[in-house]
BAFI-3210 file (N, C-alpha, C; in Angstrom, 3 decimals, decimal comma, padded with zeros to 6 digits):
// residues 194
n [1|2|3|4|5|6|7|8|9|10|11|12|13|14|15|16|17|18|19|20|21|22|23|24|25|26|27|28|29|30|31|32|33|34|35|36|37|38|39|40|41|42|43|44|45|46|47|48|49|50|51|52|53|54|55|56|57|58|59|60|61|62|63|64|65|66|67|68|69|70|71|72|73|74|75|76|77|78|79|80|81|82|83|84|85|86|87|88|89|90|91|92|93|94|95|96|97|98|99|100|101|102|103|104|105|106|107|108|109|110|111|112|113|114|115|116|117|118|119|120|121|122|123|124|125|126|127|128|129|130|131|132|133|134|135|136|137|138|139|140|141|142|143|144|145|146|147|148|149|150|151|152|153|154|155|156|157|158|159|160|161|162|163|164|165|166|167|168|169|170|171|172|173|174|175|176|177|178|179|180|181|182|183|184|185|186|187|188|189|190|191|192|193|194]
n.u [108,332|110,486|113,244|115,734|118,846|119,427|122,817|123,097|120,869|121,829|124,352|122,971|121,972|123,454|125,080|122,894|122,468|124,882|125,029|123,578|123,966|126,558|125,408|124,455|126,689|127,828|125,707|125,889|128,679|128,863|127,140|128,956|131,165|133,578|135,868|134,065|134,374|132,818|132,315|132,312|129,034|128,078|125,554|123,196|120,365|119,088|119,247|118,146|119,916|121,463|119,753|119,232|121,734|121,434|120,079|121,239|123,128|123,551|125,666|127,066|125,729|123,455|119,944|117,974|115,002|112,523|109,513|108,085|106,172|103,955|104,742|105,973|106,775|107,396|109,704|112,782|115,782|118,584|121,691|124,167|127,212|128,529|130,574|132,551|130,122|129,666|131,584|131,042|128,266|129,232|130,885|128,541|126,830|128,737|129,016|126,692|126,379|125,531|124,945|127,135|126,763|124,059|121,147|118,671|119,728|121,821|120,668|118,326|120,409|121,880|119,313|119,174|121,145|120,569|118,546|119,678|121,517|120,205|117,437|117,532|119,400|117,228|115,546|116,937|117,537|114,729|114,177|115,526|115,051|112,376|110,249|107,590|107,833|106,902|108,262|108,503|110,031|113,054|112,983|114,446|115,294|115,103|116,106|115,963|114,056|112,009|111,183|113,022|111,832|111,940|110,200|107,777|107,806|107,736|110,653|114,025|116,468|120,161|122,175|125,781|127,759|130,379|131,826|134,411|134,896|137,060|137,727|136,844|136,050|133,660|130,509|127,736|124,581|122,225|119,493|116,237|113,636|110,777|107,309|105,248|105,529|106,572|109,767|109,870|108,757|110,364|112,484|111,546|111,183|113,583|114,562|113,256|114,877|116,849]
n.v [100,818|099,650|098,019|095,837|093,535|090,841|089,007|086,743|085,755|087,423|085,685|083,061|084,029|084,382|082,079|080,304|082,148|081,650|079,208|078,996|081,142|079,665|077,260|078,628|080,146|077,834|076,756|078,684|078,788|076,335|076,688|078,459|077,213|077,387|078,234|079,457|081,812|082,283|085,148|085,379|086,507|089,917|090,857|092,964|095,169|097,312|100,974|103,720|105,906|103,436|102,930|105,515|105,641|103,001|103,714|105,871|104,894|104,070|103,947|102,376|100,022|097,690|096,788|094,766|093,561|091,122|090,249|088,194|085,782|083,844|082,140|084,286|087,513|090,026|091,994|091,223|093,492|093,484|094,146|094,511|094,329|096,639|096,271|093,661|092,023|092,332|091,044|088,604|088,124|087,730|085,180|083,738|084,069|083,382|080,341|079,794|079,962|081,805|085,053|087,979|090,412|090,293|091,364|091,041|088,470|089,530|091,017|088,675|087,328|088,779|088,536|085,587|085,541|087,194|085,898|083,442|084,109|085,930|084,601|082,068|081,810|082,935|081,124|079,172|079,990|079,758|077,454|076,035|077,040|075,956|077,356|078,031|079,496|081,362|082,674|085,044|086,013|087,323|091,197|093,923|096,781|100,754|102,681|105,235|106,545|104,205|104,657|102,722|100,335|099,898|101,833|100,534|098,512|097,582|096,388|096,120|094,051|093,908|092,222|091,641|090,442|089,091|088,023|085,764|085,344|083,057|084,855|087,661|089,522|090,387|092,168|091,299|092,608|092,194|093,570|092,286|093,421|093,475|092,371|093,764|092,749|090,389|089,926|089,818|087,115|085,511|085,718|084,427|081,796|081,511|081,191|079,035|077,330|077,432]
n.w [115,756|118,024|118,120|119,058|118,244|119,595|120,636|120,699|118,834|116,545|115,928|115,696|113,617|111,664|111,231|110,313|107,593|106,782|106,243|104,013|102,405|101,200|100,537|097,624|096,747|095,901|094,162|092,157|091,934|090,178|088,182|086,522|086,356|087,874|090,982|093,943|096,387|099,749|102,270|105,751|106,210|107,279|109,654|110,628|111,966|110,050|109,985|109,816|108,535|107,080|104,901|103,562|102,367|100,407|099,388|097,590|095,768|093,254|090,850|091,765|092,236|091,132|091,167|092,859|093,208|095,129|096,141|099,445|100,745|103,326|105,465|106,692|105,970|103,138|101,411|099,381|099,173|096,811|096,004|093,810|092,760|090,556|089,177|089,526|088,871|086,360|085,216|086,257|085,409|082,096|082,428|082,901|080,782|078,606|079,345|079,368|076,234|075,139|073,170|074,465|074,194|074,098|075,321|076,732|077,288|079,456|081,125|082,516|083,418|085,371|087,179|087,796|089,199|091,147|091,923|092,895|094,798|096,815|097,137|096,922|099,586|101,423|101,216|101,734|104,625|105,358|105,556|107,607|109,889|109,719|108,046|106,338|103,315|100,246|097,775|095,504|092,406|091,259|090,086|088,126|089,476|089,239|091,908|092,013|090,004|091,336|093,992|096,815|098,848|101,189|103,218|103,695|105,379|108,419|109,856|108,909|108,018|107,069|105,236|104,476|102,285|100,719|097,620|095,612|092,752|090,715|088,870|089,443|091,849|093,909|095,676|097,507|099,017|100,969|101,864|104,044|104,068|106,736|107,171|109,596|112,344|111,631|112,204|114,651|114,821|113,436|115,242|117,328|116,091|116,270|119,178|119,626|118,937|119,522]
ca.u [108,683|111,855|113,819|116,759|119,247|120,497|123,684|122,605|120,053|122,635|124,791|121,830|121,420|124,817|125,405|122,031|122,784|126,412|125,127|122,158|124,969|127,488|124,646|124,384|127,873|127,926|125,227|126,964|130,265|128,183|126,654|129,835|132,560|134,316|135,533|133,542|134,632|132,561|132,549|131,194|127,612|128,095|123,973|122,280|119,572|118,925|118,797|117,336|120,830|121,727|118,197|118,881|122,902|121,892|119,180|122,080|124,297|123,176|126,964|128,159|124,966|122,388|119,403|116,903|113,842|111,271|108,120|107,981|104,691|103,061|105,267|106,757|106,167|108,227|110,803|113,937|116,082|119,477|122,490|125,066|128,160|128,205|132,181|132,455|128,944|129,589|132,721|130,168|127,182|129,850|131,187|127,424|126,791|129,598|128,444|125,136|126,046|124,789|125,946|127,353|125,643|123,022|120,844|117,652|120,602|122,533|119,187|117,958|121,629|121,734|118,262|119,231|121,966|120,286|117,367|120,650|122,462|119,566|116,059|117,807|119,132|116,227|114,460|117,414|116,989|113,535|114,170|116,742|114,496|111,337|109,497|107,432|107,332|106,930|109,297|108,611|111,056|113,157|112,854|115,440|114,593|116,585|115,489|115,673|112,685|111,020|112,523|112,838|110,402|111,645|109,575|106,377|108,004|108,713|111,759|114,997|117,997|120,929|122,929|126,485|128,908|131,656|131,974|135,465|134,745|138,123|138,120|136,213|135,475|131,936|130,242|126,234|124,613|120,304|117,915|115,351|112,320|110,068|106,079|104,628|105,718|107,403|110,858|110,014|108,298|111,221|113,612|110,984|111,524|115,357|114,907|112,867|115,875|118,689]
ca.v [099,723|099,719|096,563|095,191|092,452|090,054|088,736|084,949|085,728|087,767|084,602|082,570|084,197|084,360|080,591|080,024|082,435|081,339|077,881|079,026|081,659|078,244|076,573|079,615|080,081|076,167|076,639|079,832|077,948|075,054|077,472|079,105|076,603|078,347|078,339|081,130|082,071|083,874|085,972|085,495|087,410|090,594|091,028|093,907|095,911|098,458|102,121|105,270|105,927|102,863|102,878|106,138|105,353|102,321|104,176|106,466|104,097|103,800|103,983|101,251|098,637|097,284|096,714|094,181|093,455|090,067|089,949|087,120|085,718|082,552|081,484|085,402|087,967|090,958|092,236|090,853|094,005|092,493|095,041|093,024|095,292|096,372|095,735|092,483|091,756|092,339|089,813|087,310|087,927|087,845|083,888|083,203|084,205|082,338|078,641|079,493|079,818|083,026|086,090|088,723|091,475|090,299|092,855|090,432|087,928|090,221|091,208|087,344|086,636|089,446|088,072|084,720|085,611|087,763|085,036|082,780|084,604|085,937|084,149|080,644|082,281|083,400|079,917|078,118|080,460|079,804|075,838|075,874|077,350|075,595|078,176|078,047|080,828|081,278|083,581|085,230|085,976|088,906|092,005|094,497|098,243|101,740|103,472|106,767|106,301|103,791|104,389|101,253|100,483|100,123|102,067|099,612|097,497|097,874|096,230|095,486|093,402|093,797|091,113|092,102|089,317|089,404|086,704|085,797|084,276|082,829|085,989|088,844|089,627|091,065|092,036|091,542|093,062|092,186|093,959|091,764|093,971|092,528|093,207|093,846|091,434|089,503|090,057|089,264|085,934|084,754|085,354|083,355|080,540|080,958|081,098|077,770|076,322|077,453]
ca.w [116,629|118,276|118,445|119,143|117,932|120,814|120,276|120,247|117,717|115,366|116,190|114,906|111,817|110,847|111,048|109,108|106,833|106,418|105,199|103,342|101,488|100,937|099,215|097,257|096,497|095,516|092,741|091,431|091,481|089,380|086,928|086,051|086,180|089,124|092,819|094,500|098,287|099,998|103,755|106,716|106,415|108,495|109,903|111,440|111,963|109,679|110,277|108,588|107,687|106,054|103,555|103,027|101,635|099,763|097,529|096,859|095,279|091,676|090,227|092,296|092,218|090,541|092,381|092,475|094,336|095,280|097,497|099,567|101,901|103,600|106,517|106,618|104,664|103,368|100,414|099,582|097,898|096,558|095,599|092,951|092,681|089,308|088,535|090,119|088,493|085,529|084,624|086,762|084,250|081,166|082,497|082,563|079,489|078,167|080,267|078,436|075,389|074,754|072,687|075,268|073,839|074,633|076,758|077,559|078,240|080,194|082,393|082,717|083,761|086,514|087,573|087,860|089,922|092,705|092,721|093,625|095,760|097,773|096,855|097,387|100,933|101,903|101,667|102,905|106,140|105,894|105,759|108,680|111,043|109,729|108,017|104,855|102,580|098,930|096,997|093,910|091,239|091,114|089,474|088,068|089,599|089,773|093,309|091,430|089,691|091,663|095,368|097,641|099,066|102,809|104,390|103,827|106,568|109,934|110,063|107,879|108,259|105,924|105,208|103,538|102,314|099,656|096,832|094,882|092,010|090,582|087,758|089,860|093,536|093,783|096,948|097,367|100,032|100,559|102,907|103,928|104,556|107,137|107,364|110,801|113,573|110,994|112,521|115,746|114,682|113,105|116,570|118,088|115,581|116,376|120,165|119,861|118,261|120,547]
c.u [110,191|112,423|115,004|117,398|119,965|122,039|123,895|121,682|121,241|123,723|124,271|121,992|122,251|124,937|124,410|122,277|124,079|126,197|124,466|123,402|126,164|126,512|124,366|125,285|128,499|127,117|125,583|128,168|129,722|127,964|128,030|131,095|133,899|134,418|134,870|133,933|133,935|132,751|131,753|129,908|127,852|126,039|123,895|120,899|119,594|118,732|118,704|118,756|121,338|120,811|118,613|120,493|122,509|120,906|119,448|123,157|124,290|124,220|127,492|127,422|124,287|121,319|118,493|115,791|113,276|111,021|108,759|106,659|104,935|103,765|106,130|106,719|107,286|108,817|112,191|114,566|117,843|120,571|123,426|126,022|127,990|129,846|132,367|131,083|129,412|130,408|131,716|128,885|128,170|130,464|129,974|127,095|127,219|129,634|127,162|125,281|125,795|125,892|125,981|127,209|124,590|121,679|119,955|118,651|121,246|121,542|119,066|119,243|121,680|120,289|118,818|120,612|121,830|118,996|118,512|121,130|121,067|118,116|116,812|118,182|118,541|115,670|115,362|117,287|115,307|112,893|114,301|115,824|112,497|110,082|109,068|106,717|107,591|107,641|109,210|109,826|111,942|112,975|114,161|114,594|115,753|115,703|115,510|114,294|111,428|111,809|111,882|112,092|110,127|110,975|107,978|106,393|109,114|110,224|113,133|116,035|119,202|122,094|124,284|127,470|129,568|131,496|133,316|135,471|136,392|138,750|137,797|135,953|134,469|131,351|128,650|125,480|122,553|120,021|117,070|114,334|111,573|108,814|106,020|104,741|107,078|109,153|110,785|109,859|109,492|112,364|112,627|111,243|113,491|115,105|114,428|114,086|117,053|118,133]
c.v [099,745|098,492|096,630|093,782|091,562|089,781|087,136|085,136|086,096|086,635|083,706|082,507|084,569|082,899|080,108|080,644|082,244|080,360|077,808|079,469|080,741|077,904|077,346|079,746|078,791|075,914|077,361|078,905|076,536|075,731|077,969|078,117|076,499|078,272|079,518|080,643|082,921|084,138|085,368|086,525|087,994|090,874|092,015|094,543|096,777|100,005|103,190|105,263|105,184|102,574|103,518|105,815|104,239|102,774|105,714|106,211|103,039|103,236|102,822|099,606|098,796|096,057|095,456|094,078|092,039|090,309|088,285|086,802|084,635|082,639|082,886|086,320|089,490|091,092|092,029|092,123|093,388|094,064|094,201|094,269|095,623|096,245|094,077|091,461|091,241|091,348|088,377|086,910|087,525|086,000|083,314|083,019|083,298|080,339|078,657|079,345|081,015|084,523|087,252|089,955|092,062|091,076|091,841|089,345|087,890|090,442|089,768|086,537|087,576|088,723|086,498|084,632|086,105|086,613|083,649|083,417|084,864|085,417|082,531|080,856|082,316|081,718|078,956|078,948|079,560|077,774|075,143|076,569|077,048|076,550|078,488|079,096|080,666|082,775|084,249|085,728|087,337|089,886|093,208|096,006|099,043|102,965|105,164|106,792|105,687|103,400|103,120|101,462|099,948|100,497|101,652|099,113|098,003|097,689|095,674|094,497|093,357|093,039|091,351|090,952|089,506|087,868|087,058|084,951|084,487|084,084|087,629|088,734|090,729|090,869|092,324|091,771|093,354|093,334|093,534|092,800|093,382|093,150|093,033|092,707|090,437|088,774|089,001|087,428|085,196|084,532|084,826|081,853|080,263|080,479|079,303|076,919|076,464|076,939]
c.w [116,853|118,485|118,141|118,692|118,981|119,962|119,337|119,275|116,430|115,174|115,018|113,553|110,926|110,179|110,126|108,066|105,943|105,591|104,576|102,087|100,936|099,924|097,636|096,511|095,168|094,056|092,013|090,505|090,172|088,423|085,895|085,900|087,255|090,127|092,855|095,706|098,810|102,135|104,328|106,506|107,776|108,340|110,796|110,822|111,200|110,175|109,292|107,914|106,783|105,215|103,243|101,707|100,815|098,175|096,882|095,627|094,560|090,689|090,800|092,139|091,273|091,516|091,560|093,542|094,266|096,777|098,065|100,731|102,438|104,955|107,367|105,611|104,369|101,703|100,110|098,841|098,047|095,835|094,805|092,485|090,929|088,155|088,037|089,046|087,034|084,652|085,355|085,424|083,028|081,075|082,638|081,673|078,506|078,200|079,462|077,097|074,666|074,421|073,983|075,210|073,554|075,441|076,939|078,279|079,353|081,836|082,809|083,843|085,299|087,703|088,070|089,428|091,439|093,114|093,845|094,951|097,606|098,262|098,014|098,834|101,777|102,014|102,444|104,549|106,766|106,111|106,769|110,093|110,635|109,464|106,740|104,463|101,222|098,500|096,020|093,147|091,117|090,209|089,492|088,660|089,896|090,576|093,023|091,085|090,183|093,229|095,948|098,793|100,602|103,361|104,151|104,867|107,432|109,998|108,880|108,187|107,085|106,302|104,039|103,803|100,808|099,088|096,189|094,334|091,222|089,828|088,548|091,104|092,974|094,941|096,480|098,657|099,797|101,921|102,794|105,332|105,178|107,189|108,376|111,432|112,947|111,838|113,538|115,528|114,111|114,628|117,281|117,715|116,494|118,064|120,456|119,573|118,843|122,114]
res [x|x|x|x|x|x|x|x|x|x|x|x|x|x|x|x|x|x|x|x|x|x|x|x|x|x|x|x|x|x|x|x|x|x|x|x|x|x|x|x|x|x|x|x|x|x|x|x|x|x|x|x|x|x|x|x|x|x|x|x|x|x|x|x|x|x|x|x|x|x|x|x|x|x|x|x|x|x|x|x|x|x|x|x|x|x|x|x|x|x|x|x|x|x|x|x|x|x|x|x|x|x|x|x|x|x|x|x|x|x|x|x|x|x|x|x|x|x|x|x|x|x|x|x|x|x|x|x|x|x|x|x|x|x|x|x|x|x|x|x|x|x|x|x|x|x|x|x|x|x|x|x|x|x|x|x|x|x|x|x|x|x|x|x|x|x|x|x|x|x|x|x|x|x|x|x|x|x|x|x|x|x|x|x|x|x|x|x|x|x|x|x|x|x]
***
């Protein structure tokens, strides 16, 4: 399927995504103690080339994955720098309570962070343009072993925005996998709304 991104749609789904990624930002910044700042959400279309670069780039991320259905259906995968990340998980850690050598901590804490960053996203999108879907939980995966799993669904969108939390800048960067039609059905929701 070939498709295109209008302008007014990528428009769209900036501005939703901008204030979905704020709210986002806002519970981060709550969890941790911390201003976070983050970017404008650059949005496009996916292409072969950028799938194939991001399930190259093992050394730099840490990946995660969640399904999502009902109102839209598809894969969220979630990239969490792993510099940046890592002083983020470490002031979690710390707000919890928890020893920092932790490893189920350490995992739970990464997890908690991409269900923030891009789970909570994802539903505030899916709030803001009136669209109910259920989310499941993320999962940690490394696309070596278990490659991503783009090409189930037609279409992608990757969504790349930068966070600066007061100690670490850390950039997270999703692809939301869409199943069949999916895509479109959502720039129908938007067009109803512009």
């Amino acid at each position: 399927m070939n498709m295109t991104l209008s302008e007014d749609h990528k428009d769209a789904l900036q501005e939703f995504m901008n204030i979905s990624m704020g709210r986002a930002a806002n519970k981060l910044a709550t969890l941790l103690n911390l201003h976070v700042v983050i970017s404008v959400p650059n949005i496009h279309l996916a292409t072969e080339e950028d799938l194939r670069y991001f399930q190259v780039r093992q050394d730099d991320f840490i990946y995660t994955r969640q399904s999502f259905f009902g109102g839209m259906d598809g894969e969220l995968i979630t990239l969490l720098s792993r510099t940046g990340c890592a002083q983020v998980v470490s002031d979690l850690n710390k707000a919890k309570g928890a020893d920092e050598s932790d490893e189920i901590s350490i995992e739970e804490n990464i997890l908690d962070i991409s269900n923030i960053l891009s789970g909570a996203s994802l539903k505030g999108l899916c709030q803001q343009i009136d669209v109910k879907t259920n989310i499941h939980p993320p999962v940690i995966f490394e696309p070596e072993k278990q490659p991503l799993p783009v090409s189930q669904w037609k279409l992608s969108l990757i969504m790349e925005i930068s966070f600066l939390v007061e100690k670490a800048a850390f950039s997270a960067k999703t692809i939301i996998c869409f199943a069949d039609q999916e895509l479109s059905r959502v720039l129908t929701h938007l067009d109803e709304l512009m």
